[in-house]
N, C-alpha and C positions, 0 to 999 in steps of 0.2 A: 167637331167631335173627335179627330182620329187623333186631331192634335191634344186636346185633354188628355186621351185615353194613355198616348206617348210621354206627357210632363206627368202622369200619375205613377206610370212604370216605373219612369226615373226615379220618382221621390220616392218610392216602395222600396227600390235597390241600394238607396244612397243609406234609405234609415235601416235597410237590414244589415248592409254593411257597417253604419253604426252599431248596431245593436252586437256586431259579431265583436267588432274591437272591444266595447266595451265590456262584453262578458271574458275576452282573453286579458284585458288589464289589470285584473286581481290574483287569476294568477302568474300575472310577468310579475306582478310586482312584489312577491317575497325576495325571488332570487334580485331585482333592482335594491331592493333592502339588504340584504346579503354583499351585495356587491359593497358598500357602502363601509361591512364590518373586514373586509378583506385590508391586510395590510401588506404596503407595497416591500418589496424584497431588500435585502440588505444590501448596499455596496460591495463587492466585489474587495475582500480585503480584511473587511469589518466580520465582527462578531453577531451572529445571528439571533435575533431576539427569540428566545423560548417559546415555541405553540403556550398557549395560556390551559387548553385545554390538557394536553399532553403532561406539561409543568403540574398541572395537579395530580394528573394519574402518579406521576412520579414521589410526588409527596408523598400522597396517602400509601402509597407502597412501603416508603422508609419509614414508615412511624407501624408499619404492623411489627408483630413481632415472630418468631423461628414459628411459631404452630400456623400461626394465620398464614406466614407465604405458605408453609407445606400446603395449609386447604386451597391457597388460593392457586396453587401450581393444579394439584389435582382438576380442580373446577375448571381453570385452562385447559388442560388437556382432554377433561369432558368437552367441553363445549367448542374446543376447535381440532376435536378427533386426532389427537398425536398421540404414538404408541406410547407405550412407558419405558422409560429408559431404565433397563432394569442392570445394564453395560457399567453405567457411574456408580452404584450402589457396589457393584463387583471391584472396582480399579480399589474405592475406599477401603473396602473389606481384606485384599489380597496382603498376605502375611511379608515383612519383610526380607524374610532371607531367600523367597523366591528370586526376588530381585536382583541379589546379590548372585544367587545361582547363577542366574541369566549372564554375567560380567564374568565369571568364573567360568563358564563353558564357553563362550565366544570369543576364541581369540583376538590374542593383542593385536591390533594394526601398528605394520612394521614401514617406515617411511622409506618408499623406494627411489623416489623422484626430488631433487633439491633443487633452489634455485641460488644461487650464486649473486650477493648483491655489493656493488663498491659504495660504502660509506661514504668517505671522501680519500682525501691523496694527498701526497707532500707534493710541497711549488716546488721544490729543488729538483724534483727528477719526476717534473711535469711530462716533458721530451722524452723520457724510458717510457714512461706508462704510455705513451698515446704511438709509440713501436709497437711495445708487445701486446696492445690490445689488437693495432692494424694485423700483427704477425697470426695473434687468440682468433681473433672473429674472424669467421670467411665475408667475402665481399665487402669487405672496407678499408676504403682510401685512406690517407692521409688526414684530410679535410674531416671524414665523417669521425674516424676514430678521438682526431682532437675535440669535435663538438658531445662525442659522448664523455668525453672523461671531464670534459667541464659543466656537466650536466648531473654530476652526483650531487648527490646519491641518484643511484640509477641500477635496474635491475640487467645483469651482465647476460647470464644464462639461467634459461626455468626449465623444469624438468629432466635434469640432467642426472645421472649415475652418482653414488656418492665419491667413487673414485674419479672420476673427472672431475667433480664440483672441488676433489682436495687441489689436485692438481692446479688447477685453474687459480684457486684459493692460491696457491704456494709460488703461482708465477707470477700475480701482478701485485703480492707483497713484497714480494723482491723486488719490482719496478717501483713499488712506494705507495702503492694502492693500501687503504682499511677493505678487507671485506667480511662480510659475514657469508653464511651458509644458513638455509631456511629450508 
């Protein structure tokens, strides 16, 4: 009899645990349907296929016309509580000779700082230029000065005075250097 009593238990737990899955089966299986309409992501590279749902919000956006976005802005901003931007409507409105003031009372900026650039060089007086860039720059060799002068165009000196950038300018056009001043 105890053994009855023990195989009835069993069957009682086995079919409530049925009964449990089977009432949690209907709802797994919207999102198991769901899974199904999910689509796998683009290649790394490729062009992203358009949300289908989104792709229409965008439609039905460009065929409204200037009154209906106006409504439909407002009603956004009802319904997901954003102030009013009442800043854009000012920028639109603002008279142009403000503007103009604005450029009229701020002074000109005056370029304090130049950089110094070699274009390129004449072959013939290769051997000048790659002296008096070693003699121009501090800390360079022989070695370094000929790899930079066959590296032009190449930026010599930045931020430098306008009076030193002429100078500079007026010594290695002498040695055969192009340069500019920026």
């Amino acid at each position: 009899m105890q053994v009855t009593r023990l195989v009835l238990r069993q069957l009682r737990r086995q079919i409530n645990i049925q009964r449990q899955y089977s009432a949690a089966a209907p709802a797994a299986a919207p999102s198991a349907g769901s899974a199904e309409k999910l689509v796998p992501p683009a290649p790394e590279g490729a062009a992203k296929p358009p949300n289908a749902k989104l792709d229409n919000i965008v439609n039905n956006i460009a065929m409204l016309n200037l009154l209906e976005v106006a409504e439909l802005s407002t009603l956004l901003k009802q319904k997901l509580n954003l102030p009013e931007a009442a800043f854009a409507a000012q920028i639109a409105v603002a008279p142009r000779g403000a503007a103009e003031d604005e450029e009229e009372a701020a002074p000109k900026k005056v370029q304090t700082s130049f950089k110094v650039k070699m274009v390129k060089f004449d072959e013939k007086q290769k051997v000048a230029l790659i002296k008096e860039v070693k003699n121009l720059l501090e800390g360079m060799n022989l070695v370094q000065a000929k790899k930079f002068v066959e590296s032009a165009p190449t930026i010599v000196k930045e931020d430098i005075p306008k009076e030193e950038a002429e100078k500079l300018k007026e010594a290695l056009t002498k040695a055969g250097a192009i340069i500019e001043i920026e």
